[in-house]
N, C-alpha and C positions, 0 to 999 in steps of 0.2 A: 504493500500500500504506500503511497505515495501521498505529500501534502503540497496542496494549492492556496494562493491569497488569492482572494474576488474584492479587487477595488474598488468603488460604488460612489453615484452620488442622486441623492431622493432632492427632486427640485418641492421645497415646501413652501416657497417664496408664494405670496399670493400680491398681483397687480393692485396700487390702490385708484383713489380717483384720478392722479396726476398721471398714470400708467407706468409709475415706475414699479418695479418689484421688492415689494417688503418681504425682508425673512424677518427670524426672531429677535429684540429688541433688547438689549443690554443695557446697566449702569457701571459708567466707569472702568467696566472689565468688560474682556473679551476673548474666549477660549481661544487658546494659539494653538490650533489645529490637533494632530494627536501627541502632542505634549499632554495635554490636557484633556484626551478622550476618555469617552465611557463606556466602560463592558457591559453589554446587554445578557440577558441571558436568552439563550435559542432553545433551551431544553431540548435541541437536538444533541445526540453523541458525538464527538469528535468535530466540534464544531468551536469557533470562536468569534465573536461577533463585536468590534467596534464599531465607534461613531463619535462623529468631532464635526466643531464647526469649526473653520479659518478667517485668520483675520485679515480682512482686506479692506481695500480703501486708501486715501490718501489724503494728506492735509492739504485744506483749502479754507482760504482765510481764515484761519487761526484752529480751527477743527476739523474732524475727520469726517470726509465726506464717503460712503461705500460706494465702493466699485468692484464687480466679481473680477475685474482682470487683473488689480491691482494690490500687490502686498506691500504696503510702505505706511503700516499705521505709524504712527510715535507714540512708546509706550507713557513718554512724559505729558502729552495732550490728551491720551486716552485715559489715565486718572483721573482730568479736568473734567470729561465730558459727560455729561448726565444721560444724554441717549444715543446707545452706538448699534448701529446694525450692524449684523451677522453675515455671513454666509448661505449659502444652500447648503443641507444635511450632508455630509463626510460618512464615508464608514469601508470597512475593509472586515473580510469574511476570511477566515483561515478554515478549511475542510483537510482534516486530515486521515480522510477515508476513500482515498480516488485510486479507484484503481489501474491498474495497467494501460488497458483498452481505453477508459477514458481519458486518462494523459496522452493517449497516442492520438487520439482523437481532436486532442486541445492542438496537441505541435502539428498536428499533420491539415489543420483547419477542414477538418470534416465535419463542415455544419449541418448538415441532413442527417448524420447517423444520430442513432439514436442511444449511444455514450457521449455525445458531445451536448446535446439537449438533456440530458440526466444533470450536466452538472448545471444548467439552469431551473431543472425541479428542486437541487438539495440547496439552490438559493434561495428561492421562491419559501421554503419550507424553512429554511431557517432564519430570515429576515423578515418575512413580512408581519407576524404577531408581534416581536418586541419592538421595531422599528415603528409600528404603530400604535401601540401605547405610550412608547417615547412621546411622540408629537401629540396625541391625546393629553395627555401629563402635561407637556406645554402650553396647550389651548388651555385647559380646563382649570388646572391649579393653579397655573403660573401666567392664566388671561391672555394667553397671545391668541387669540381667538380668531386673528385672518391665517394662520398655517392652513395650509393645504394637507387635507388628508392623503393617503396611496392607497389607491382601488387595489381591493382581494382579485388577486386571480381564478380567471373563473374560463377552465379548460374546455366548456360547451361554447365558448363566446368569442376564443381569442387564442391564439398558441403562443407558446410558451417565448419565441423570439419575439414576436412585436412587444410582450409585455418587458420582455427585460432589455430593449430597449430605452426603457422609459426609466433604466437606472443608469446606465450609460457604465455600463460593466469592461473591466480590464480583468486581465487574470497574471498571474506571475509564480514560475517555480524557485525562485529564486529570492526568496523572502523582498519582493519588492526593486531588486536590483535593475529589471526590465520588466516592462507591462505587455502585454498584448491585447487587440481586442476582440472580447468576446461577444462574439455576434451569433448565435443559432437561425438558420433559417426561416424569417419567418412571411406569413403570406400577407400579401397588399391587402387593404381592405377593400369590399367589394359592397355595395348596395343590392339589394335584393328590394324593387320595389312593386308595392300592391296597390289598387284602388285607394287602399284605407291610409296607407302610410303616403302615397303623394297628397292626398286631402290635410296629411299633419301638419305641411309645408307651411299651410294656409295659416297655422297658428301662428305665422311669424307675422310682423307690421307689413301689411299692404300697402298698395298706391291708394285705395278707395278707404283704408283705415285712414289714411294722410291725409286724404282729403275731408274726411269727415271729421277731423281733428278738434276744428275752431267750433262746431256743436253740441260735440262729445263736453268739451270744453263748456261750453254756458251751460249743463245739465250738469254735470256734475260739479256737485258745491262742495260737500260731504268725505269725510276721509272715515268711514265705519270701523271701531275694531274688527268687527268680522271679516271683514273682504283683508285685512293686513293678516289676520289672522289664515284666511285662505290661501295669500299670497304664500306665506311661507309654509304652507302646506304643501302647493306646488315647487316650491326651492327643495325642498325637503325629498319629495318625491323624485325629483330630479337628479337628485343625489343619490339617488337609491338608499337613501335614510328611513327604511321604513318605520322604524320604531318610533320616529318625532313625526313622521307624515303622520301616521295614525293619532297619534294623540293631537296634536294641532288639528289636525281635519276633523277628531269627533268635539272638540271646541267650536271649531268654526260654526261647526251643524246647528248647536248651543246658543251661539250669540246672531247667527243670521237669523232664527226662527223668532228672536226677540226684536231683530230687529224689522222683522219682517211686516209688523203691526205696526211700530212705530215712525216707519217710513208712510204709512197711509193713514196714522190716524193724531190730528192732533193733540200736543200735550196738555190742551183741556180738557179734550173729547171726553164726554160723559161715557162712551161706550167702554170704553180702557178698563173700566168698570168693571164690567161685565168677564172681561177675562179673567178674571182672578181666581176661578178654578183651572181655567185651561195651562197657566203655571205649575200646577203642581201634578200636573201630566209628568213621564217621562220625557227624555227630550227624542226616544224614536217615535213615541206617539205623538207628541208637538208635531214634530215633521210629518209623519201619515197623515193628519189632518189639516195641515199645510199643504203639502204636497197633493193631496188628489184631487182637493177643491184649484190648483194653476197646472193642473194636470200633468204634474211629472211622469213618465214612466214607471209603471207598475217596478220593473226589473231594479231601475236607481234606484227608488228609494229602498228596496229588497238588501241591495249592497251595502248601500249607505248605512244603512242598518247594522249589518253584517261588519262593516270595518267600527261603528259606536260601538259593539261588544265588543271586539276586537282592544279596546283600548286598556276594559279593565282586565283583559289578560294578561296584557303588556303592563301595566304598572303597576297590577296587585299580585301577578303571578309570575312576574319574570320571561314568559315566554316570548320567544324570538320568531319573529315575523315571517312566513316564506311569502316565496315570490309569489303565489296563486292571489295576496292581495288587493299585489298592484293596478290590475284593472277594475279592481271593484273603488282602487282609493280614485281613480278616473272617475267612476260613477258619483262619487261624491262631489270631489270640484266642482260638477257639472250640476250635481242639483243643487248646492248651495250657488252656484253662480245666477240660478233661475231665482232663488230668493232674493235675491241682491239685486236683481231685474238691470236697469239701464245703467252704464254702458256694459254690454258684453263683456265679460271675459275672455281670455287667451290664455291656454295652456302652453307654450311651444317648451319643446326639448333645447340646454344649451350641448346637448351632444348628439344633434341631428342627423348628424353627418352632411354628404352636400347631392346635388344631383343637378346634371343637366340635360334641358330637354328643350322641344321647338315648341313654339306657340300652341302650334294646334296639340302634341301632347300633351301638352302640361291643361288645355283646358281639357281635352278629353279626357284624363286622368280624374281631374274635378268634380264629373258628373256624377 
């Protein structure tokens, strides 16, 4: 057996308003790369797992300005300074379980076999849990809350090359002396589209949304908790964040059905009155009798229903979401978006993908 380094770097930087890229946010100090690194634990065998940030940057007018290209902090300006940006995630992987075939695999760049792609599964497996509680641990205890998470490999969706691409992997037998790159073959993405998914297109801003802009505009006065609430229902979703999709979406359901009377009735209205049992309904029977009287879909409001249970599983029982909810947490957007009535909603995906097509396809697609 034979021992390999995999040198790595996890882009966790998240774009702010100005579009530059923020990473993680320091006082005064700033990790100087693996001088200062952290062992994770991979609870895999034969395995060893660090991670560092580096210090980059340069002085400009009288403080350290970041820049990834550049290493020229001054450690006597960086005591002064109160907010120092980081780096992108750093980290190097020692496997000391590689066998023969697969070292022969590495030197001889046979990316299609399938000992050269093995050693991007025992990465996969031994970095992606601790690497991502790290940055959770960042966000959550220590409030860096714009990090960018790293999406779990998911081998029904994506091969093992494209994903480890997205760590920008070296490999080295030589404790680090020379690097090479590891590339595993992987396949171009490809669009497979249908009826339903060119129709998705449409969720993005139109010419006729644009146009309808300056109406949309004098109609809408109002900023609802519920619809902010829905919004990040769909952020959420989007994210493949089920567990906060479902909780936020059986909120949303909660404050649109209240808001639903108070958008039509006013706040003297004698009738207002009159509700004061229909309150202490539950909030899937609120929505049934919401819902059938502006004629939702029998099957929505069924779902919608179905992801409100769905919530006290997830926060009173622990249980972990599967994917079968995701088109039901669709059916929800969609009938709370009807309570919420003007202007329309937009679901769009920010991971679309892209597609090009002639006029007449793309309206025939439409139909």
């Amino acid at each position: 057996m034979a021992s390999i380094f995999l040198s790595f770097q996890v882009p966790i930087e998240s774009h702010d308003f100005g579009h530059k890229k923020k990473g993680p946010l320091f006082h005064r100090w700033l990790p100087n790369g693996e001088i200062d690194a952290i062992t994770l634990d991979t609870q895999v065998p034969h395995t060893t797992l660090n991670v560092w940030f580096d210090r980059r940057g340069y002085v400009r007018d009288g403080g350290i300005e970041f820049d990834s290209n550049r290493k020229e902090v001054d450690e006597s300006i960086m005591k002064r300074q109160g907010v120092l940006g980081a780096s992108r995630l750093f980290g190097s992987l020692k496997i000391d379980c590689i066998t023969d075939n697969q070292l022969n695999a590495l030197k001889q760049e046979k990316i299609e076999s399938d000992e050269y792609q093995e050693i991007g599964k025992k990465f996969v497996k031994a970095v992606y849990e601790p690497v991502s509680e790290f940055i959770y641990l960042l966000k959550i205890r220590f409030g860096q809350y714009w990090l960018r998470d790293i999406k779990k490999w998911d081998s029904s969706k994506q091969d093992i090359g494209s994903y480890c691409r997205f760590f920008f992997i070296k490999w080295s037998e030589d404790e680090g002396q020379t690097w090479q790159d590891y590339e595993p073959k992987y396949e171009l993405p490809t669009m497979k589209l249908t009826l339903s998914s060119i129709n998705d297109f449409k969720s993005f801003i139109t010419k006729n949304d644009w146009e309808n802009f300056r109406e949309i505009l004098k109609k809408y006065q109002h900023h609802s908790i519920a619809e902010v609430t829905l919004a990040r229902t769909h952020q959420y979703l989007d994210q493949n964040d089920l567990r906060h999709a479902i909780i936020e979406g059986a909120t949303a359901v909660e404050l649109a059905t209240a808001e639903f009377y108070n958008m039509r009735l006013d706040k003297e209205s004698k009738l207002k009155k009159e509700l004061g049992g229909f309150w202490n309904l539950s909030s899937s029977s609120q929505l049934v009798a919401i819902g059938t009287a502006v004629e939702i879909p029998e099957k929505k409001l069924e779902e919608t229903i179905e992801v409100i249970d769905m919530r006290h599983k997830v926060v009173h029982e622990g249980v972990e979401p599967e994917n079968t909810i995701i088109s039901k947490i669709y059916s929800l957007l969609h009938t709370v978006a009807i309570l919420l009535d003007e202007p329309k909603f937009k679901f769009p995906s920010a991971n679309s993908g892209n597609a090009w097509m002639t006029d007449e396809q793309w309206e025939k697609g439409h139909r």
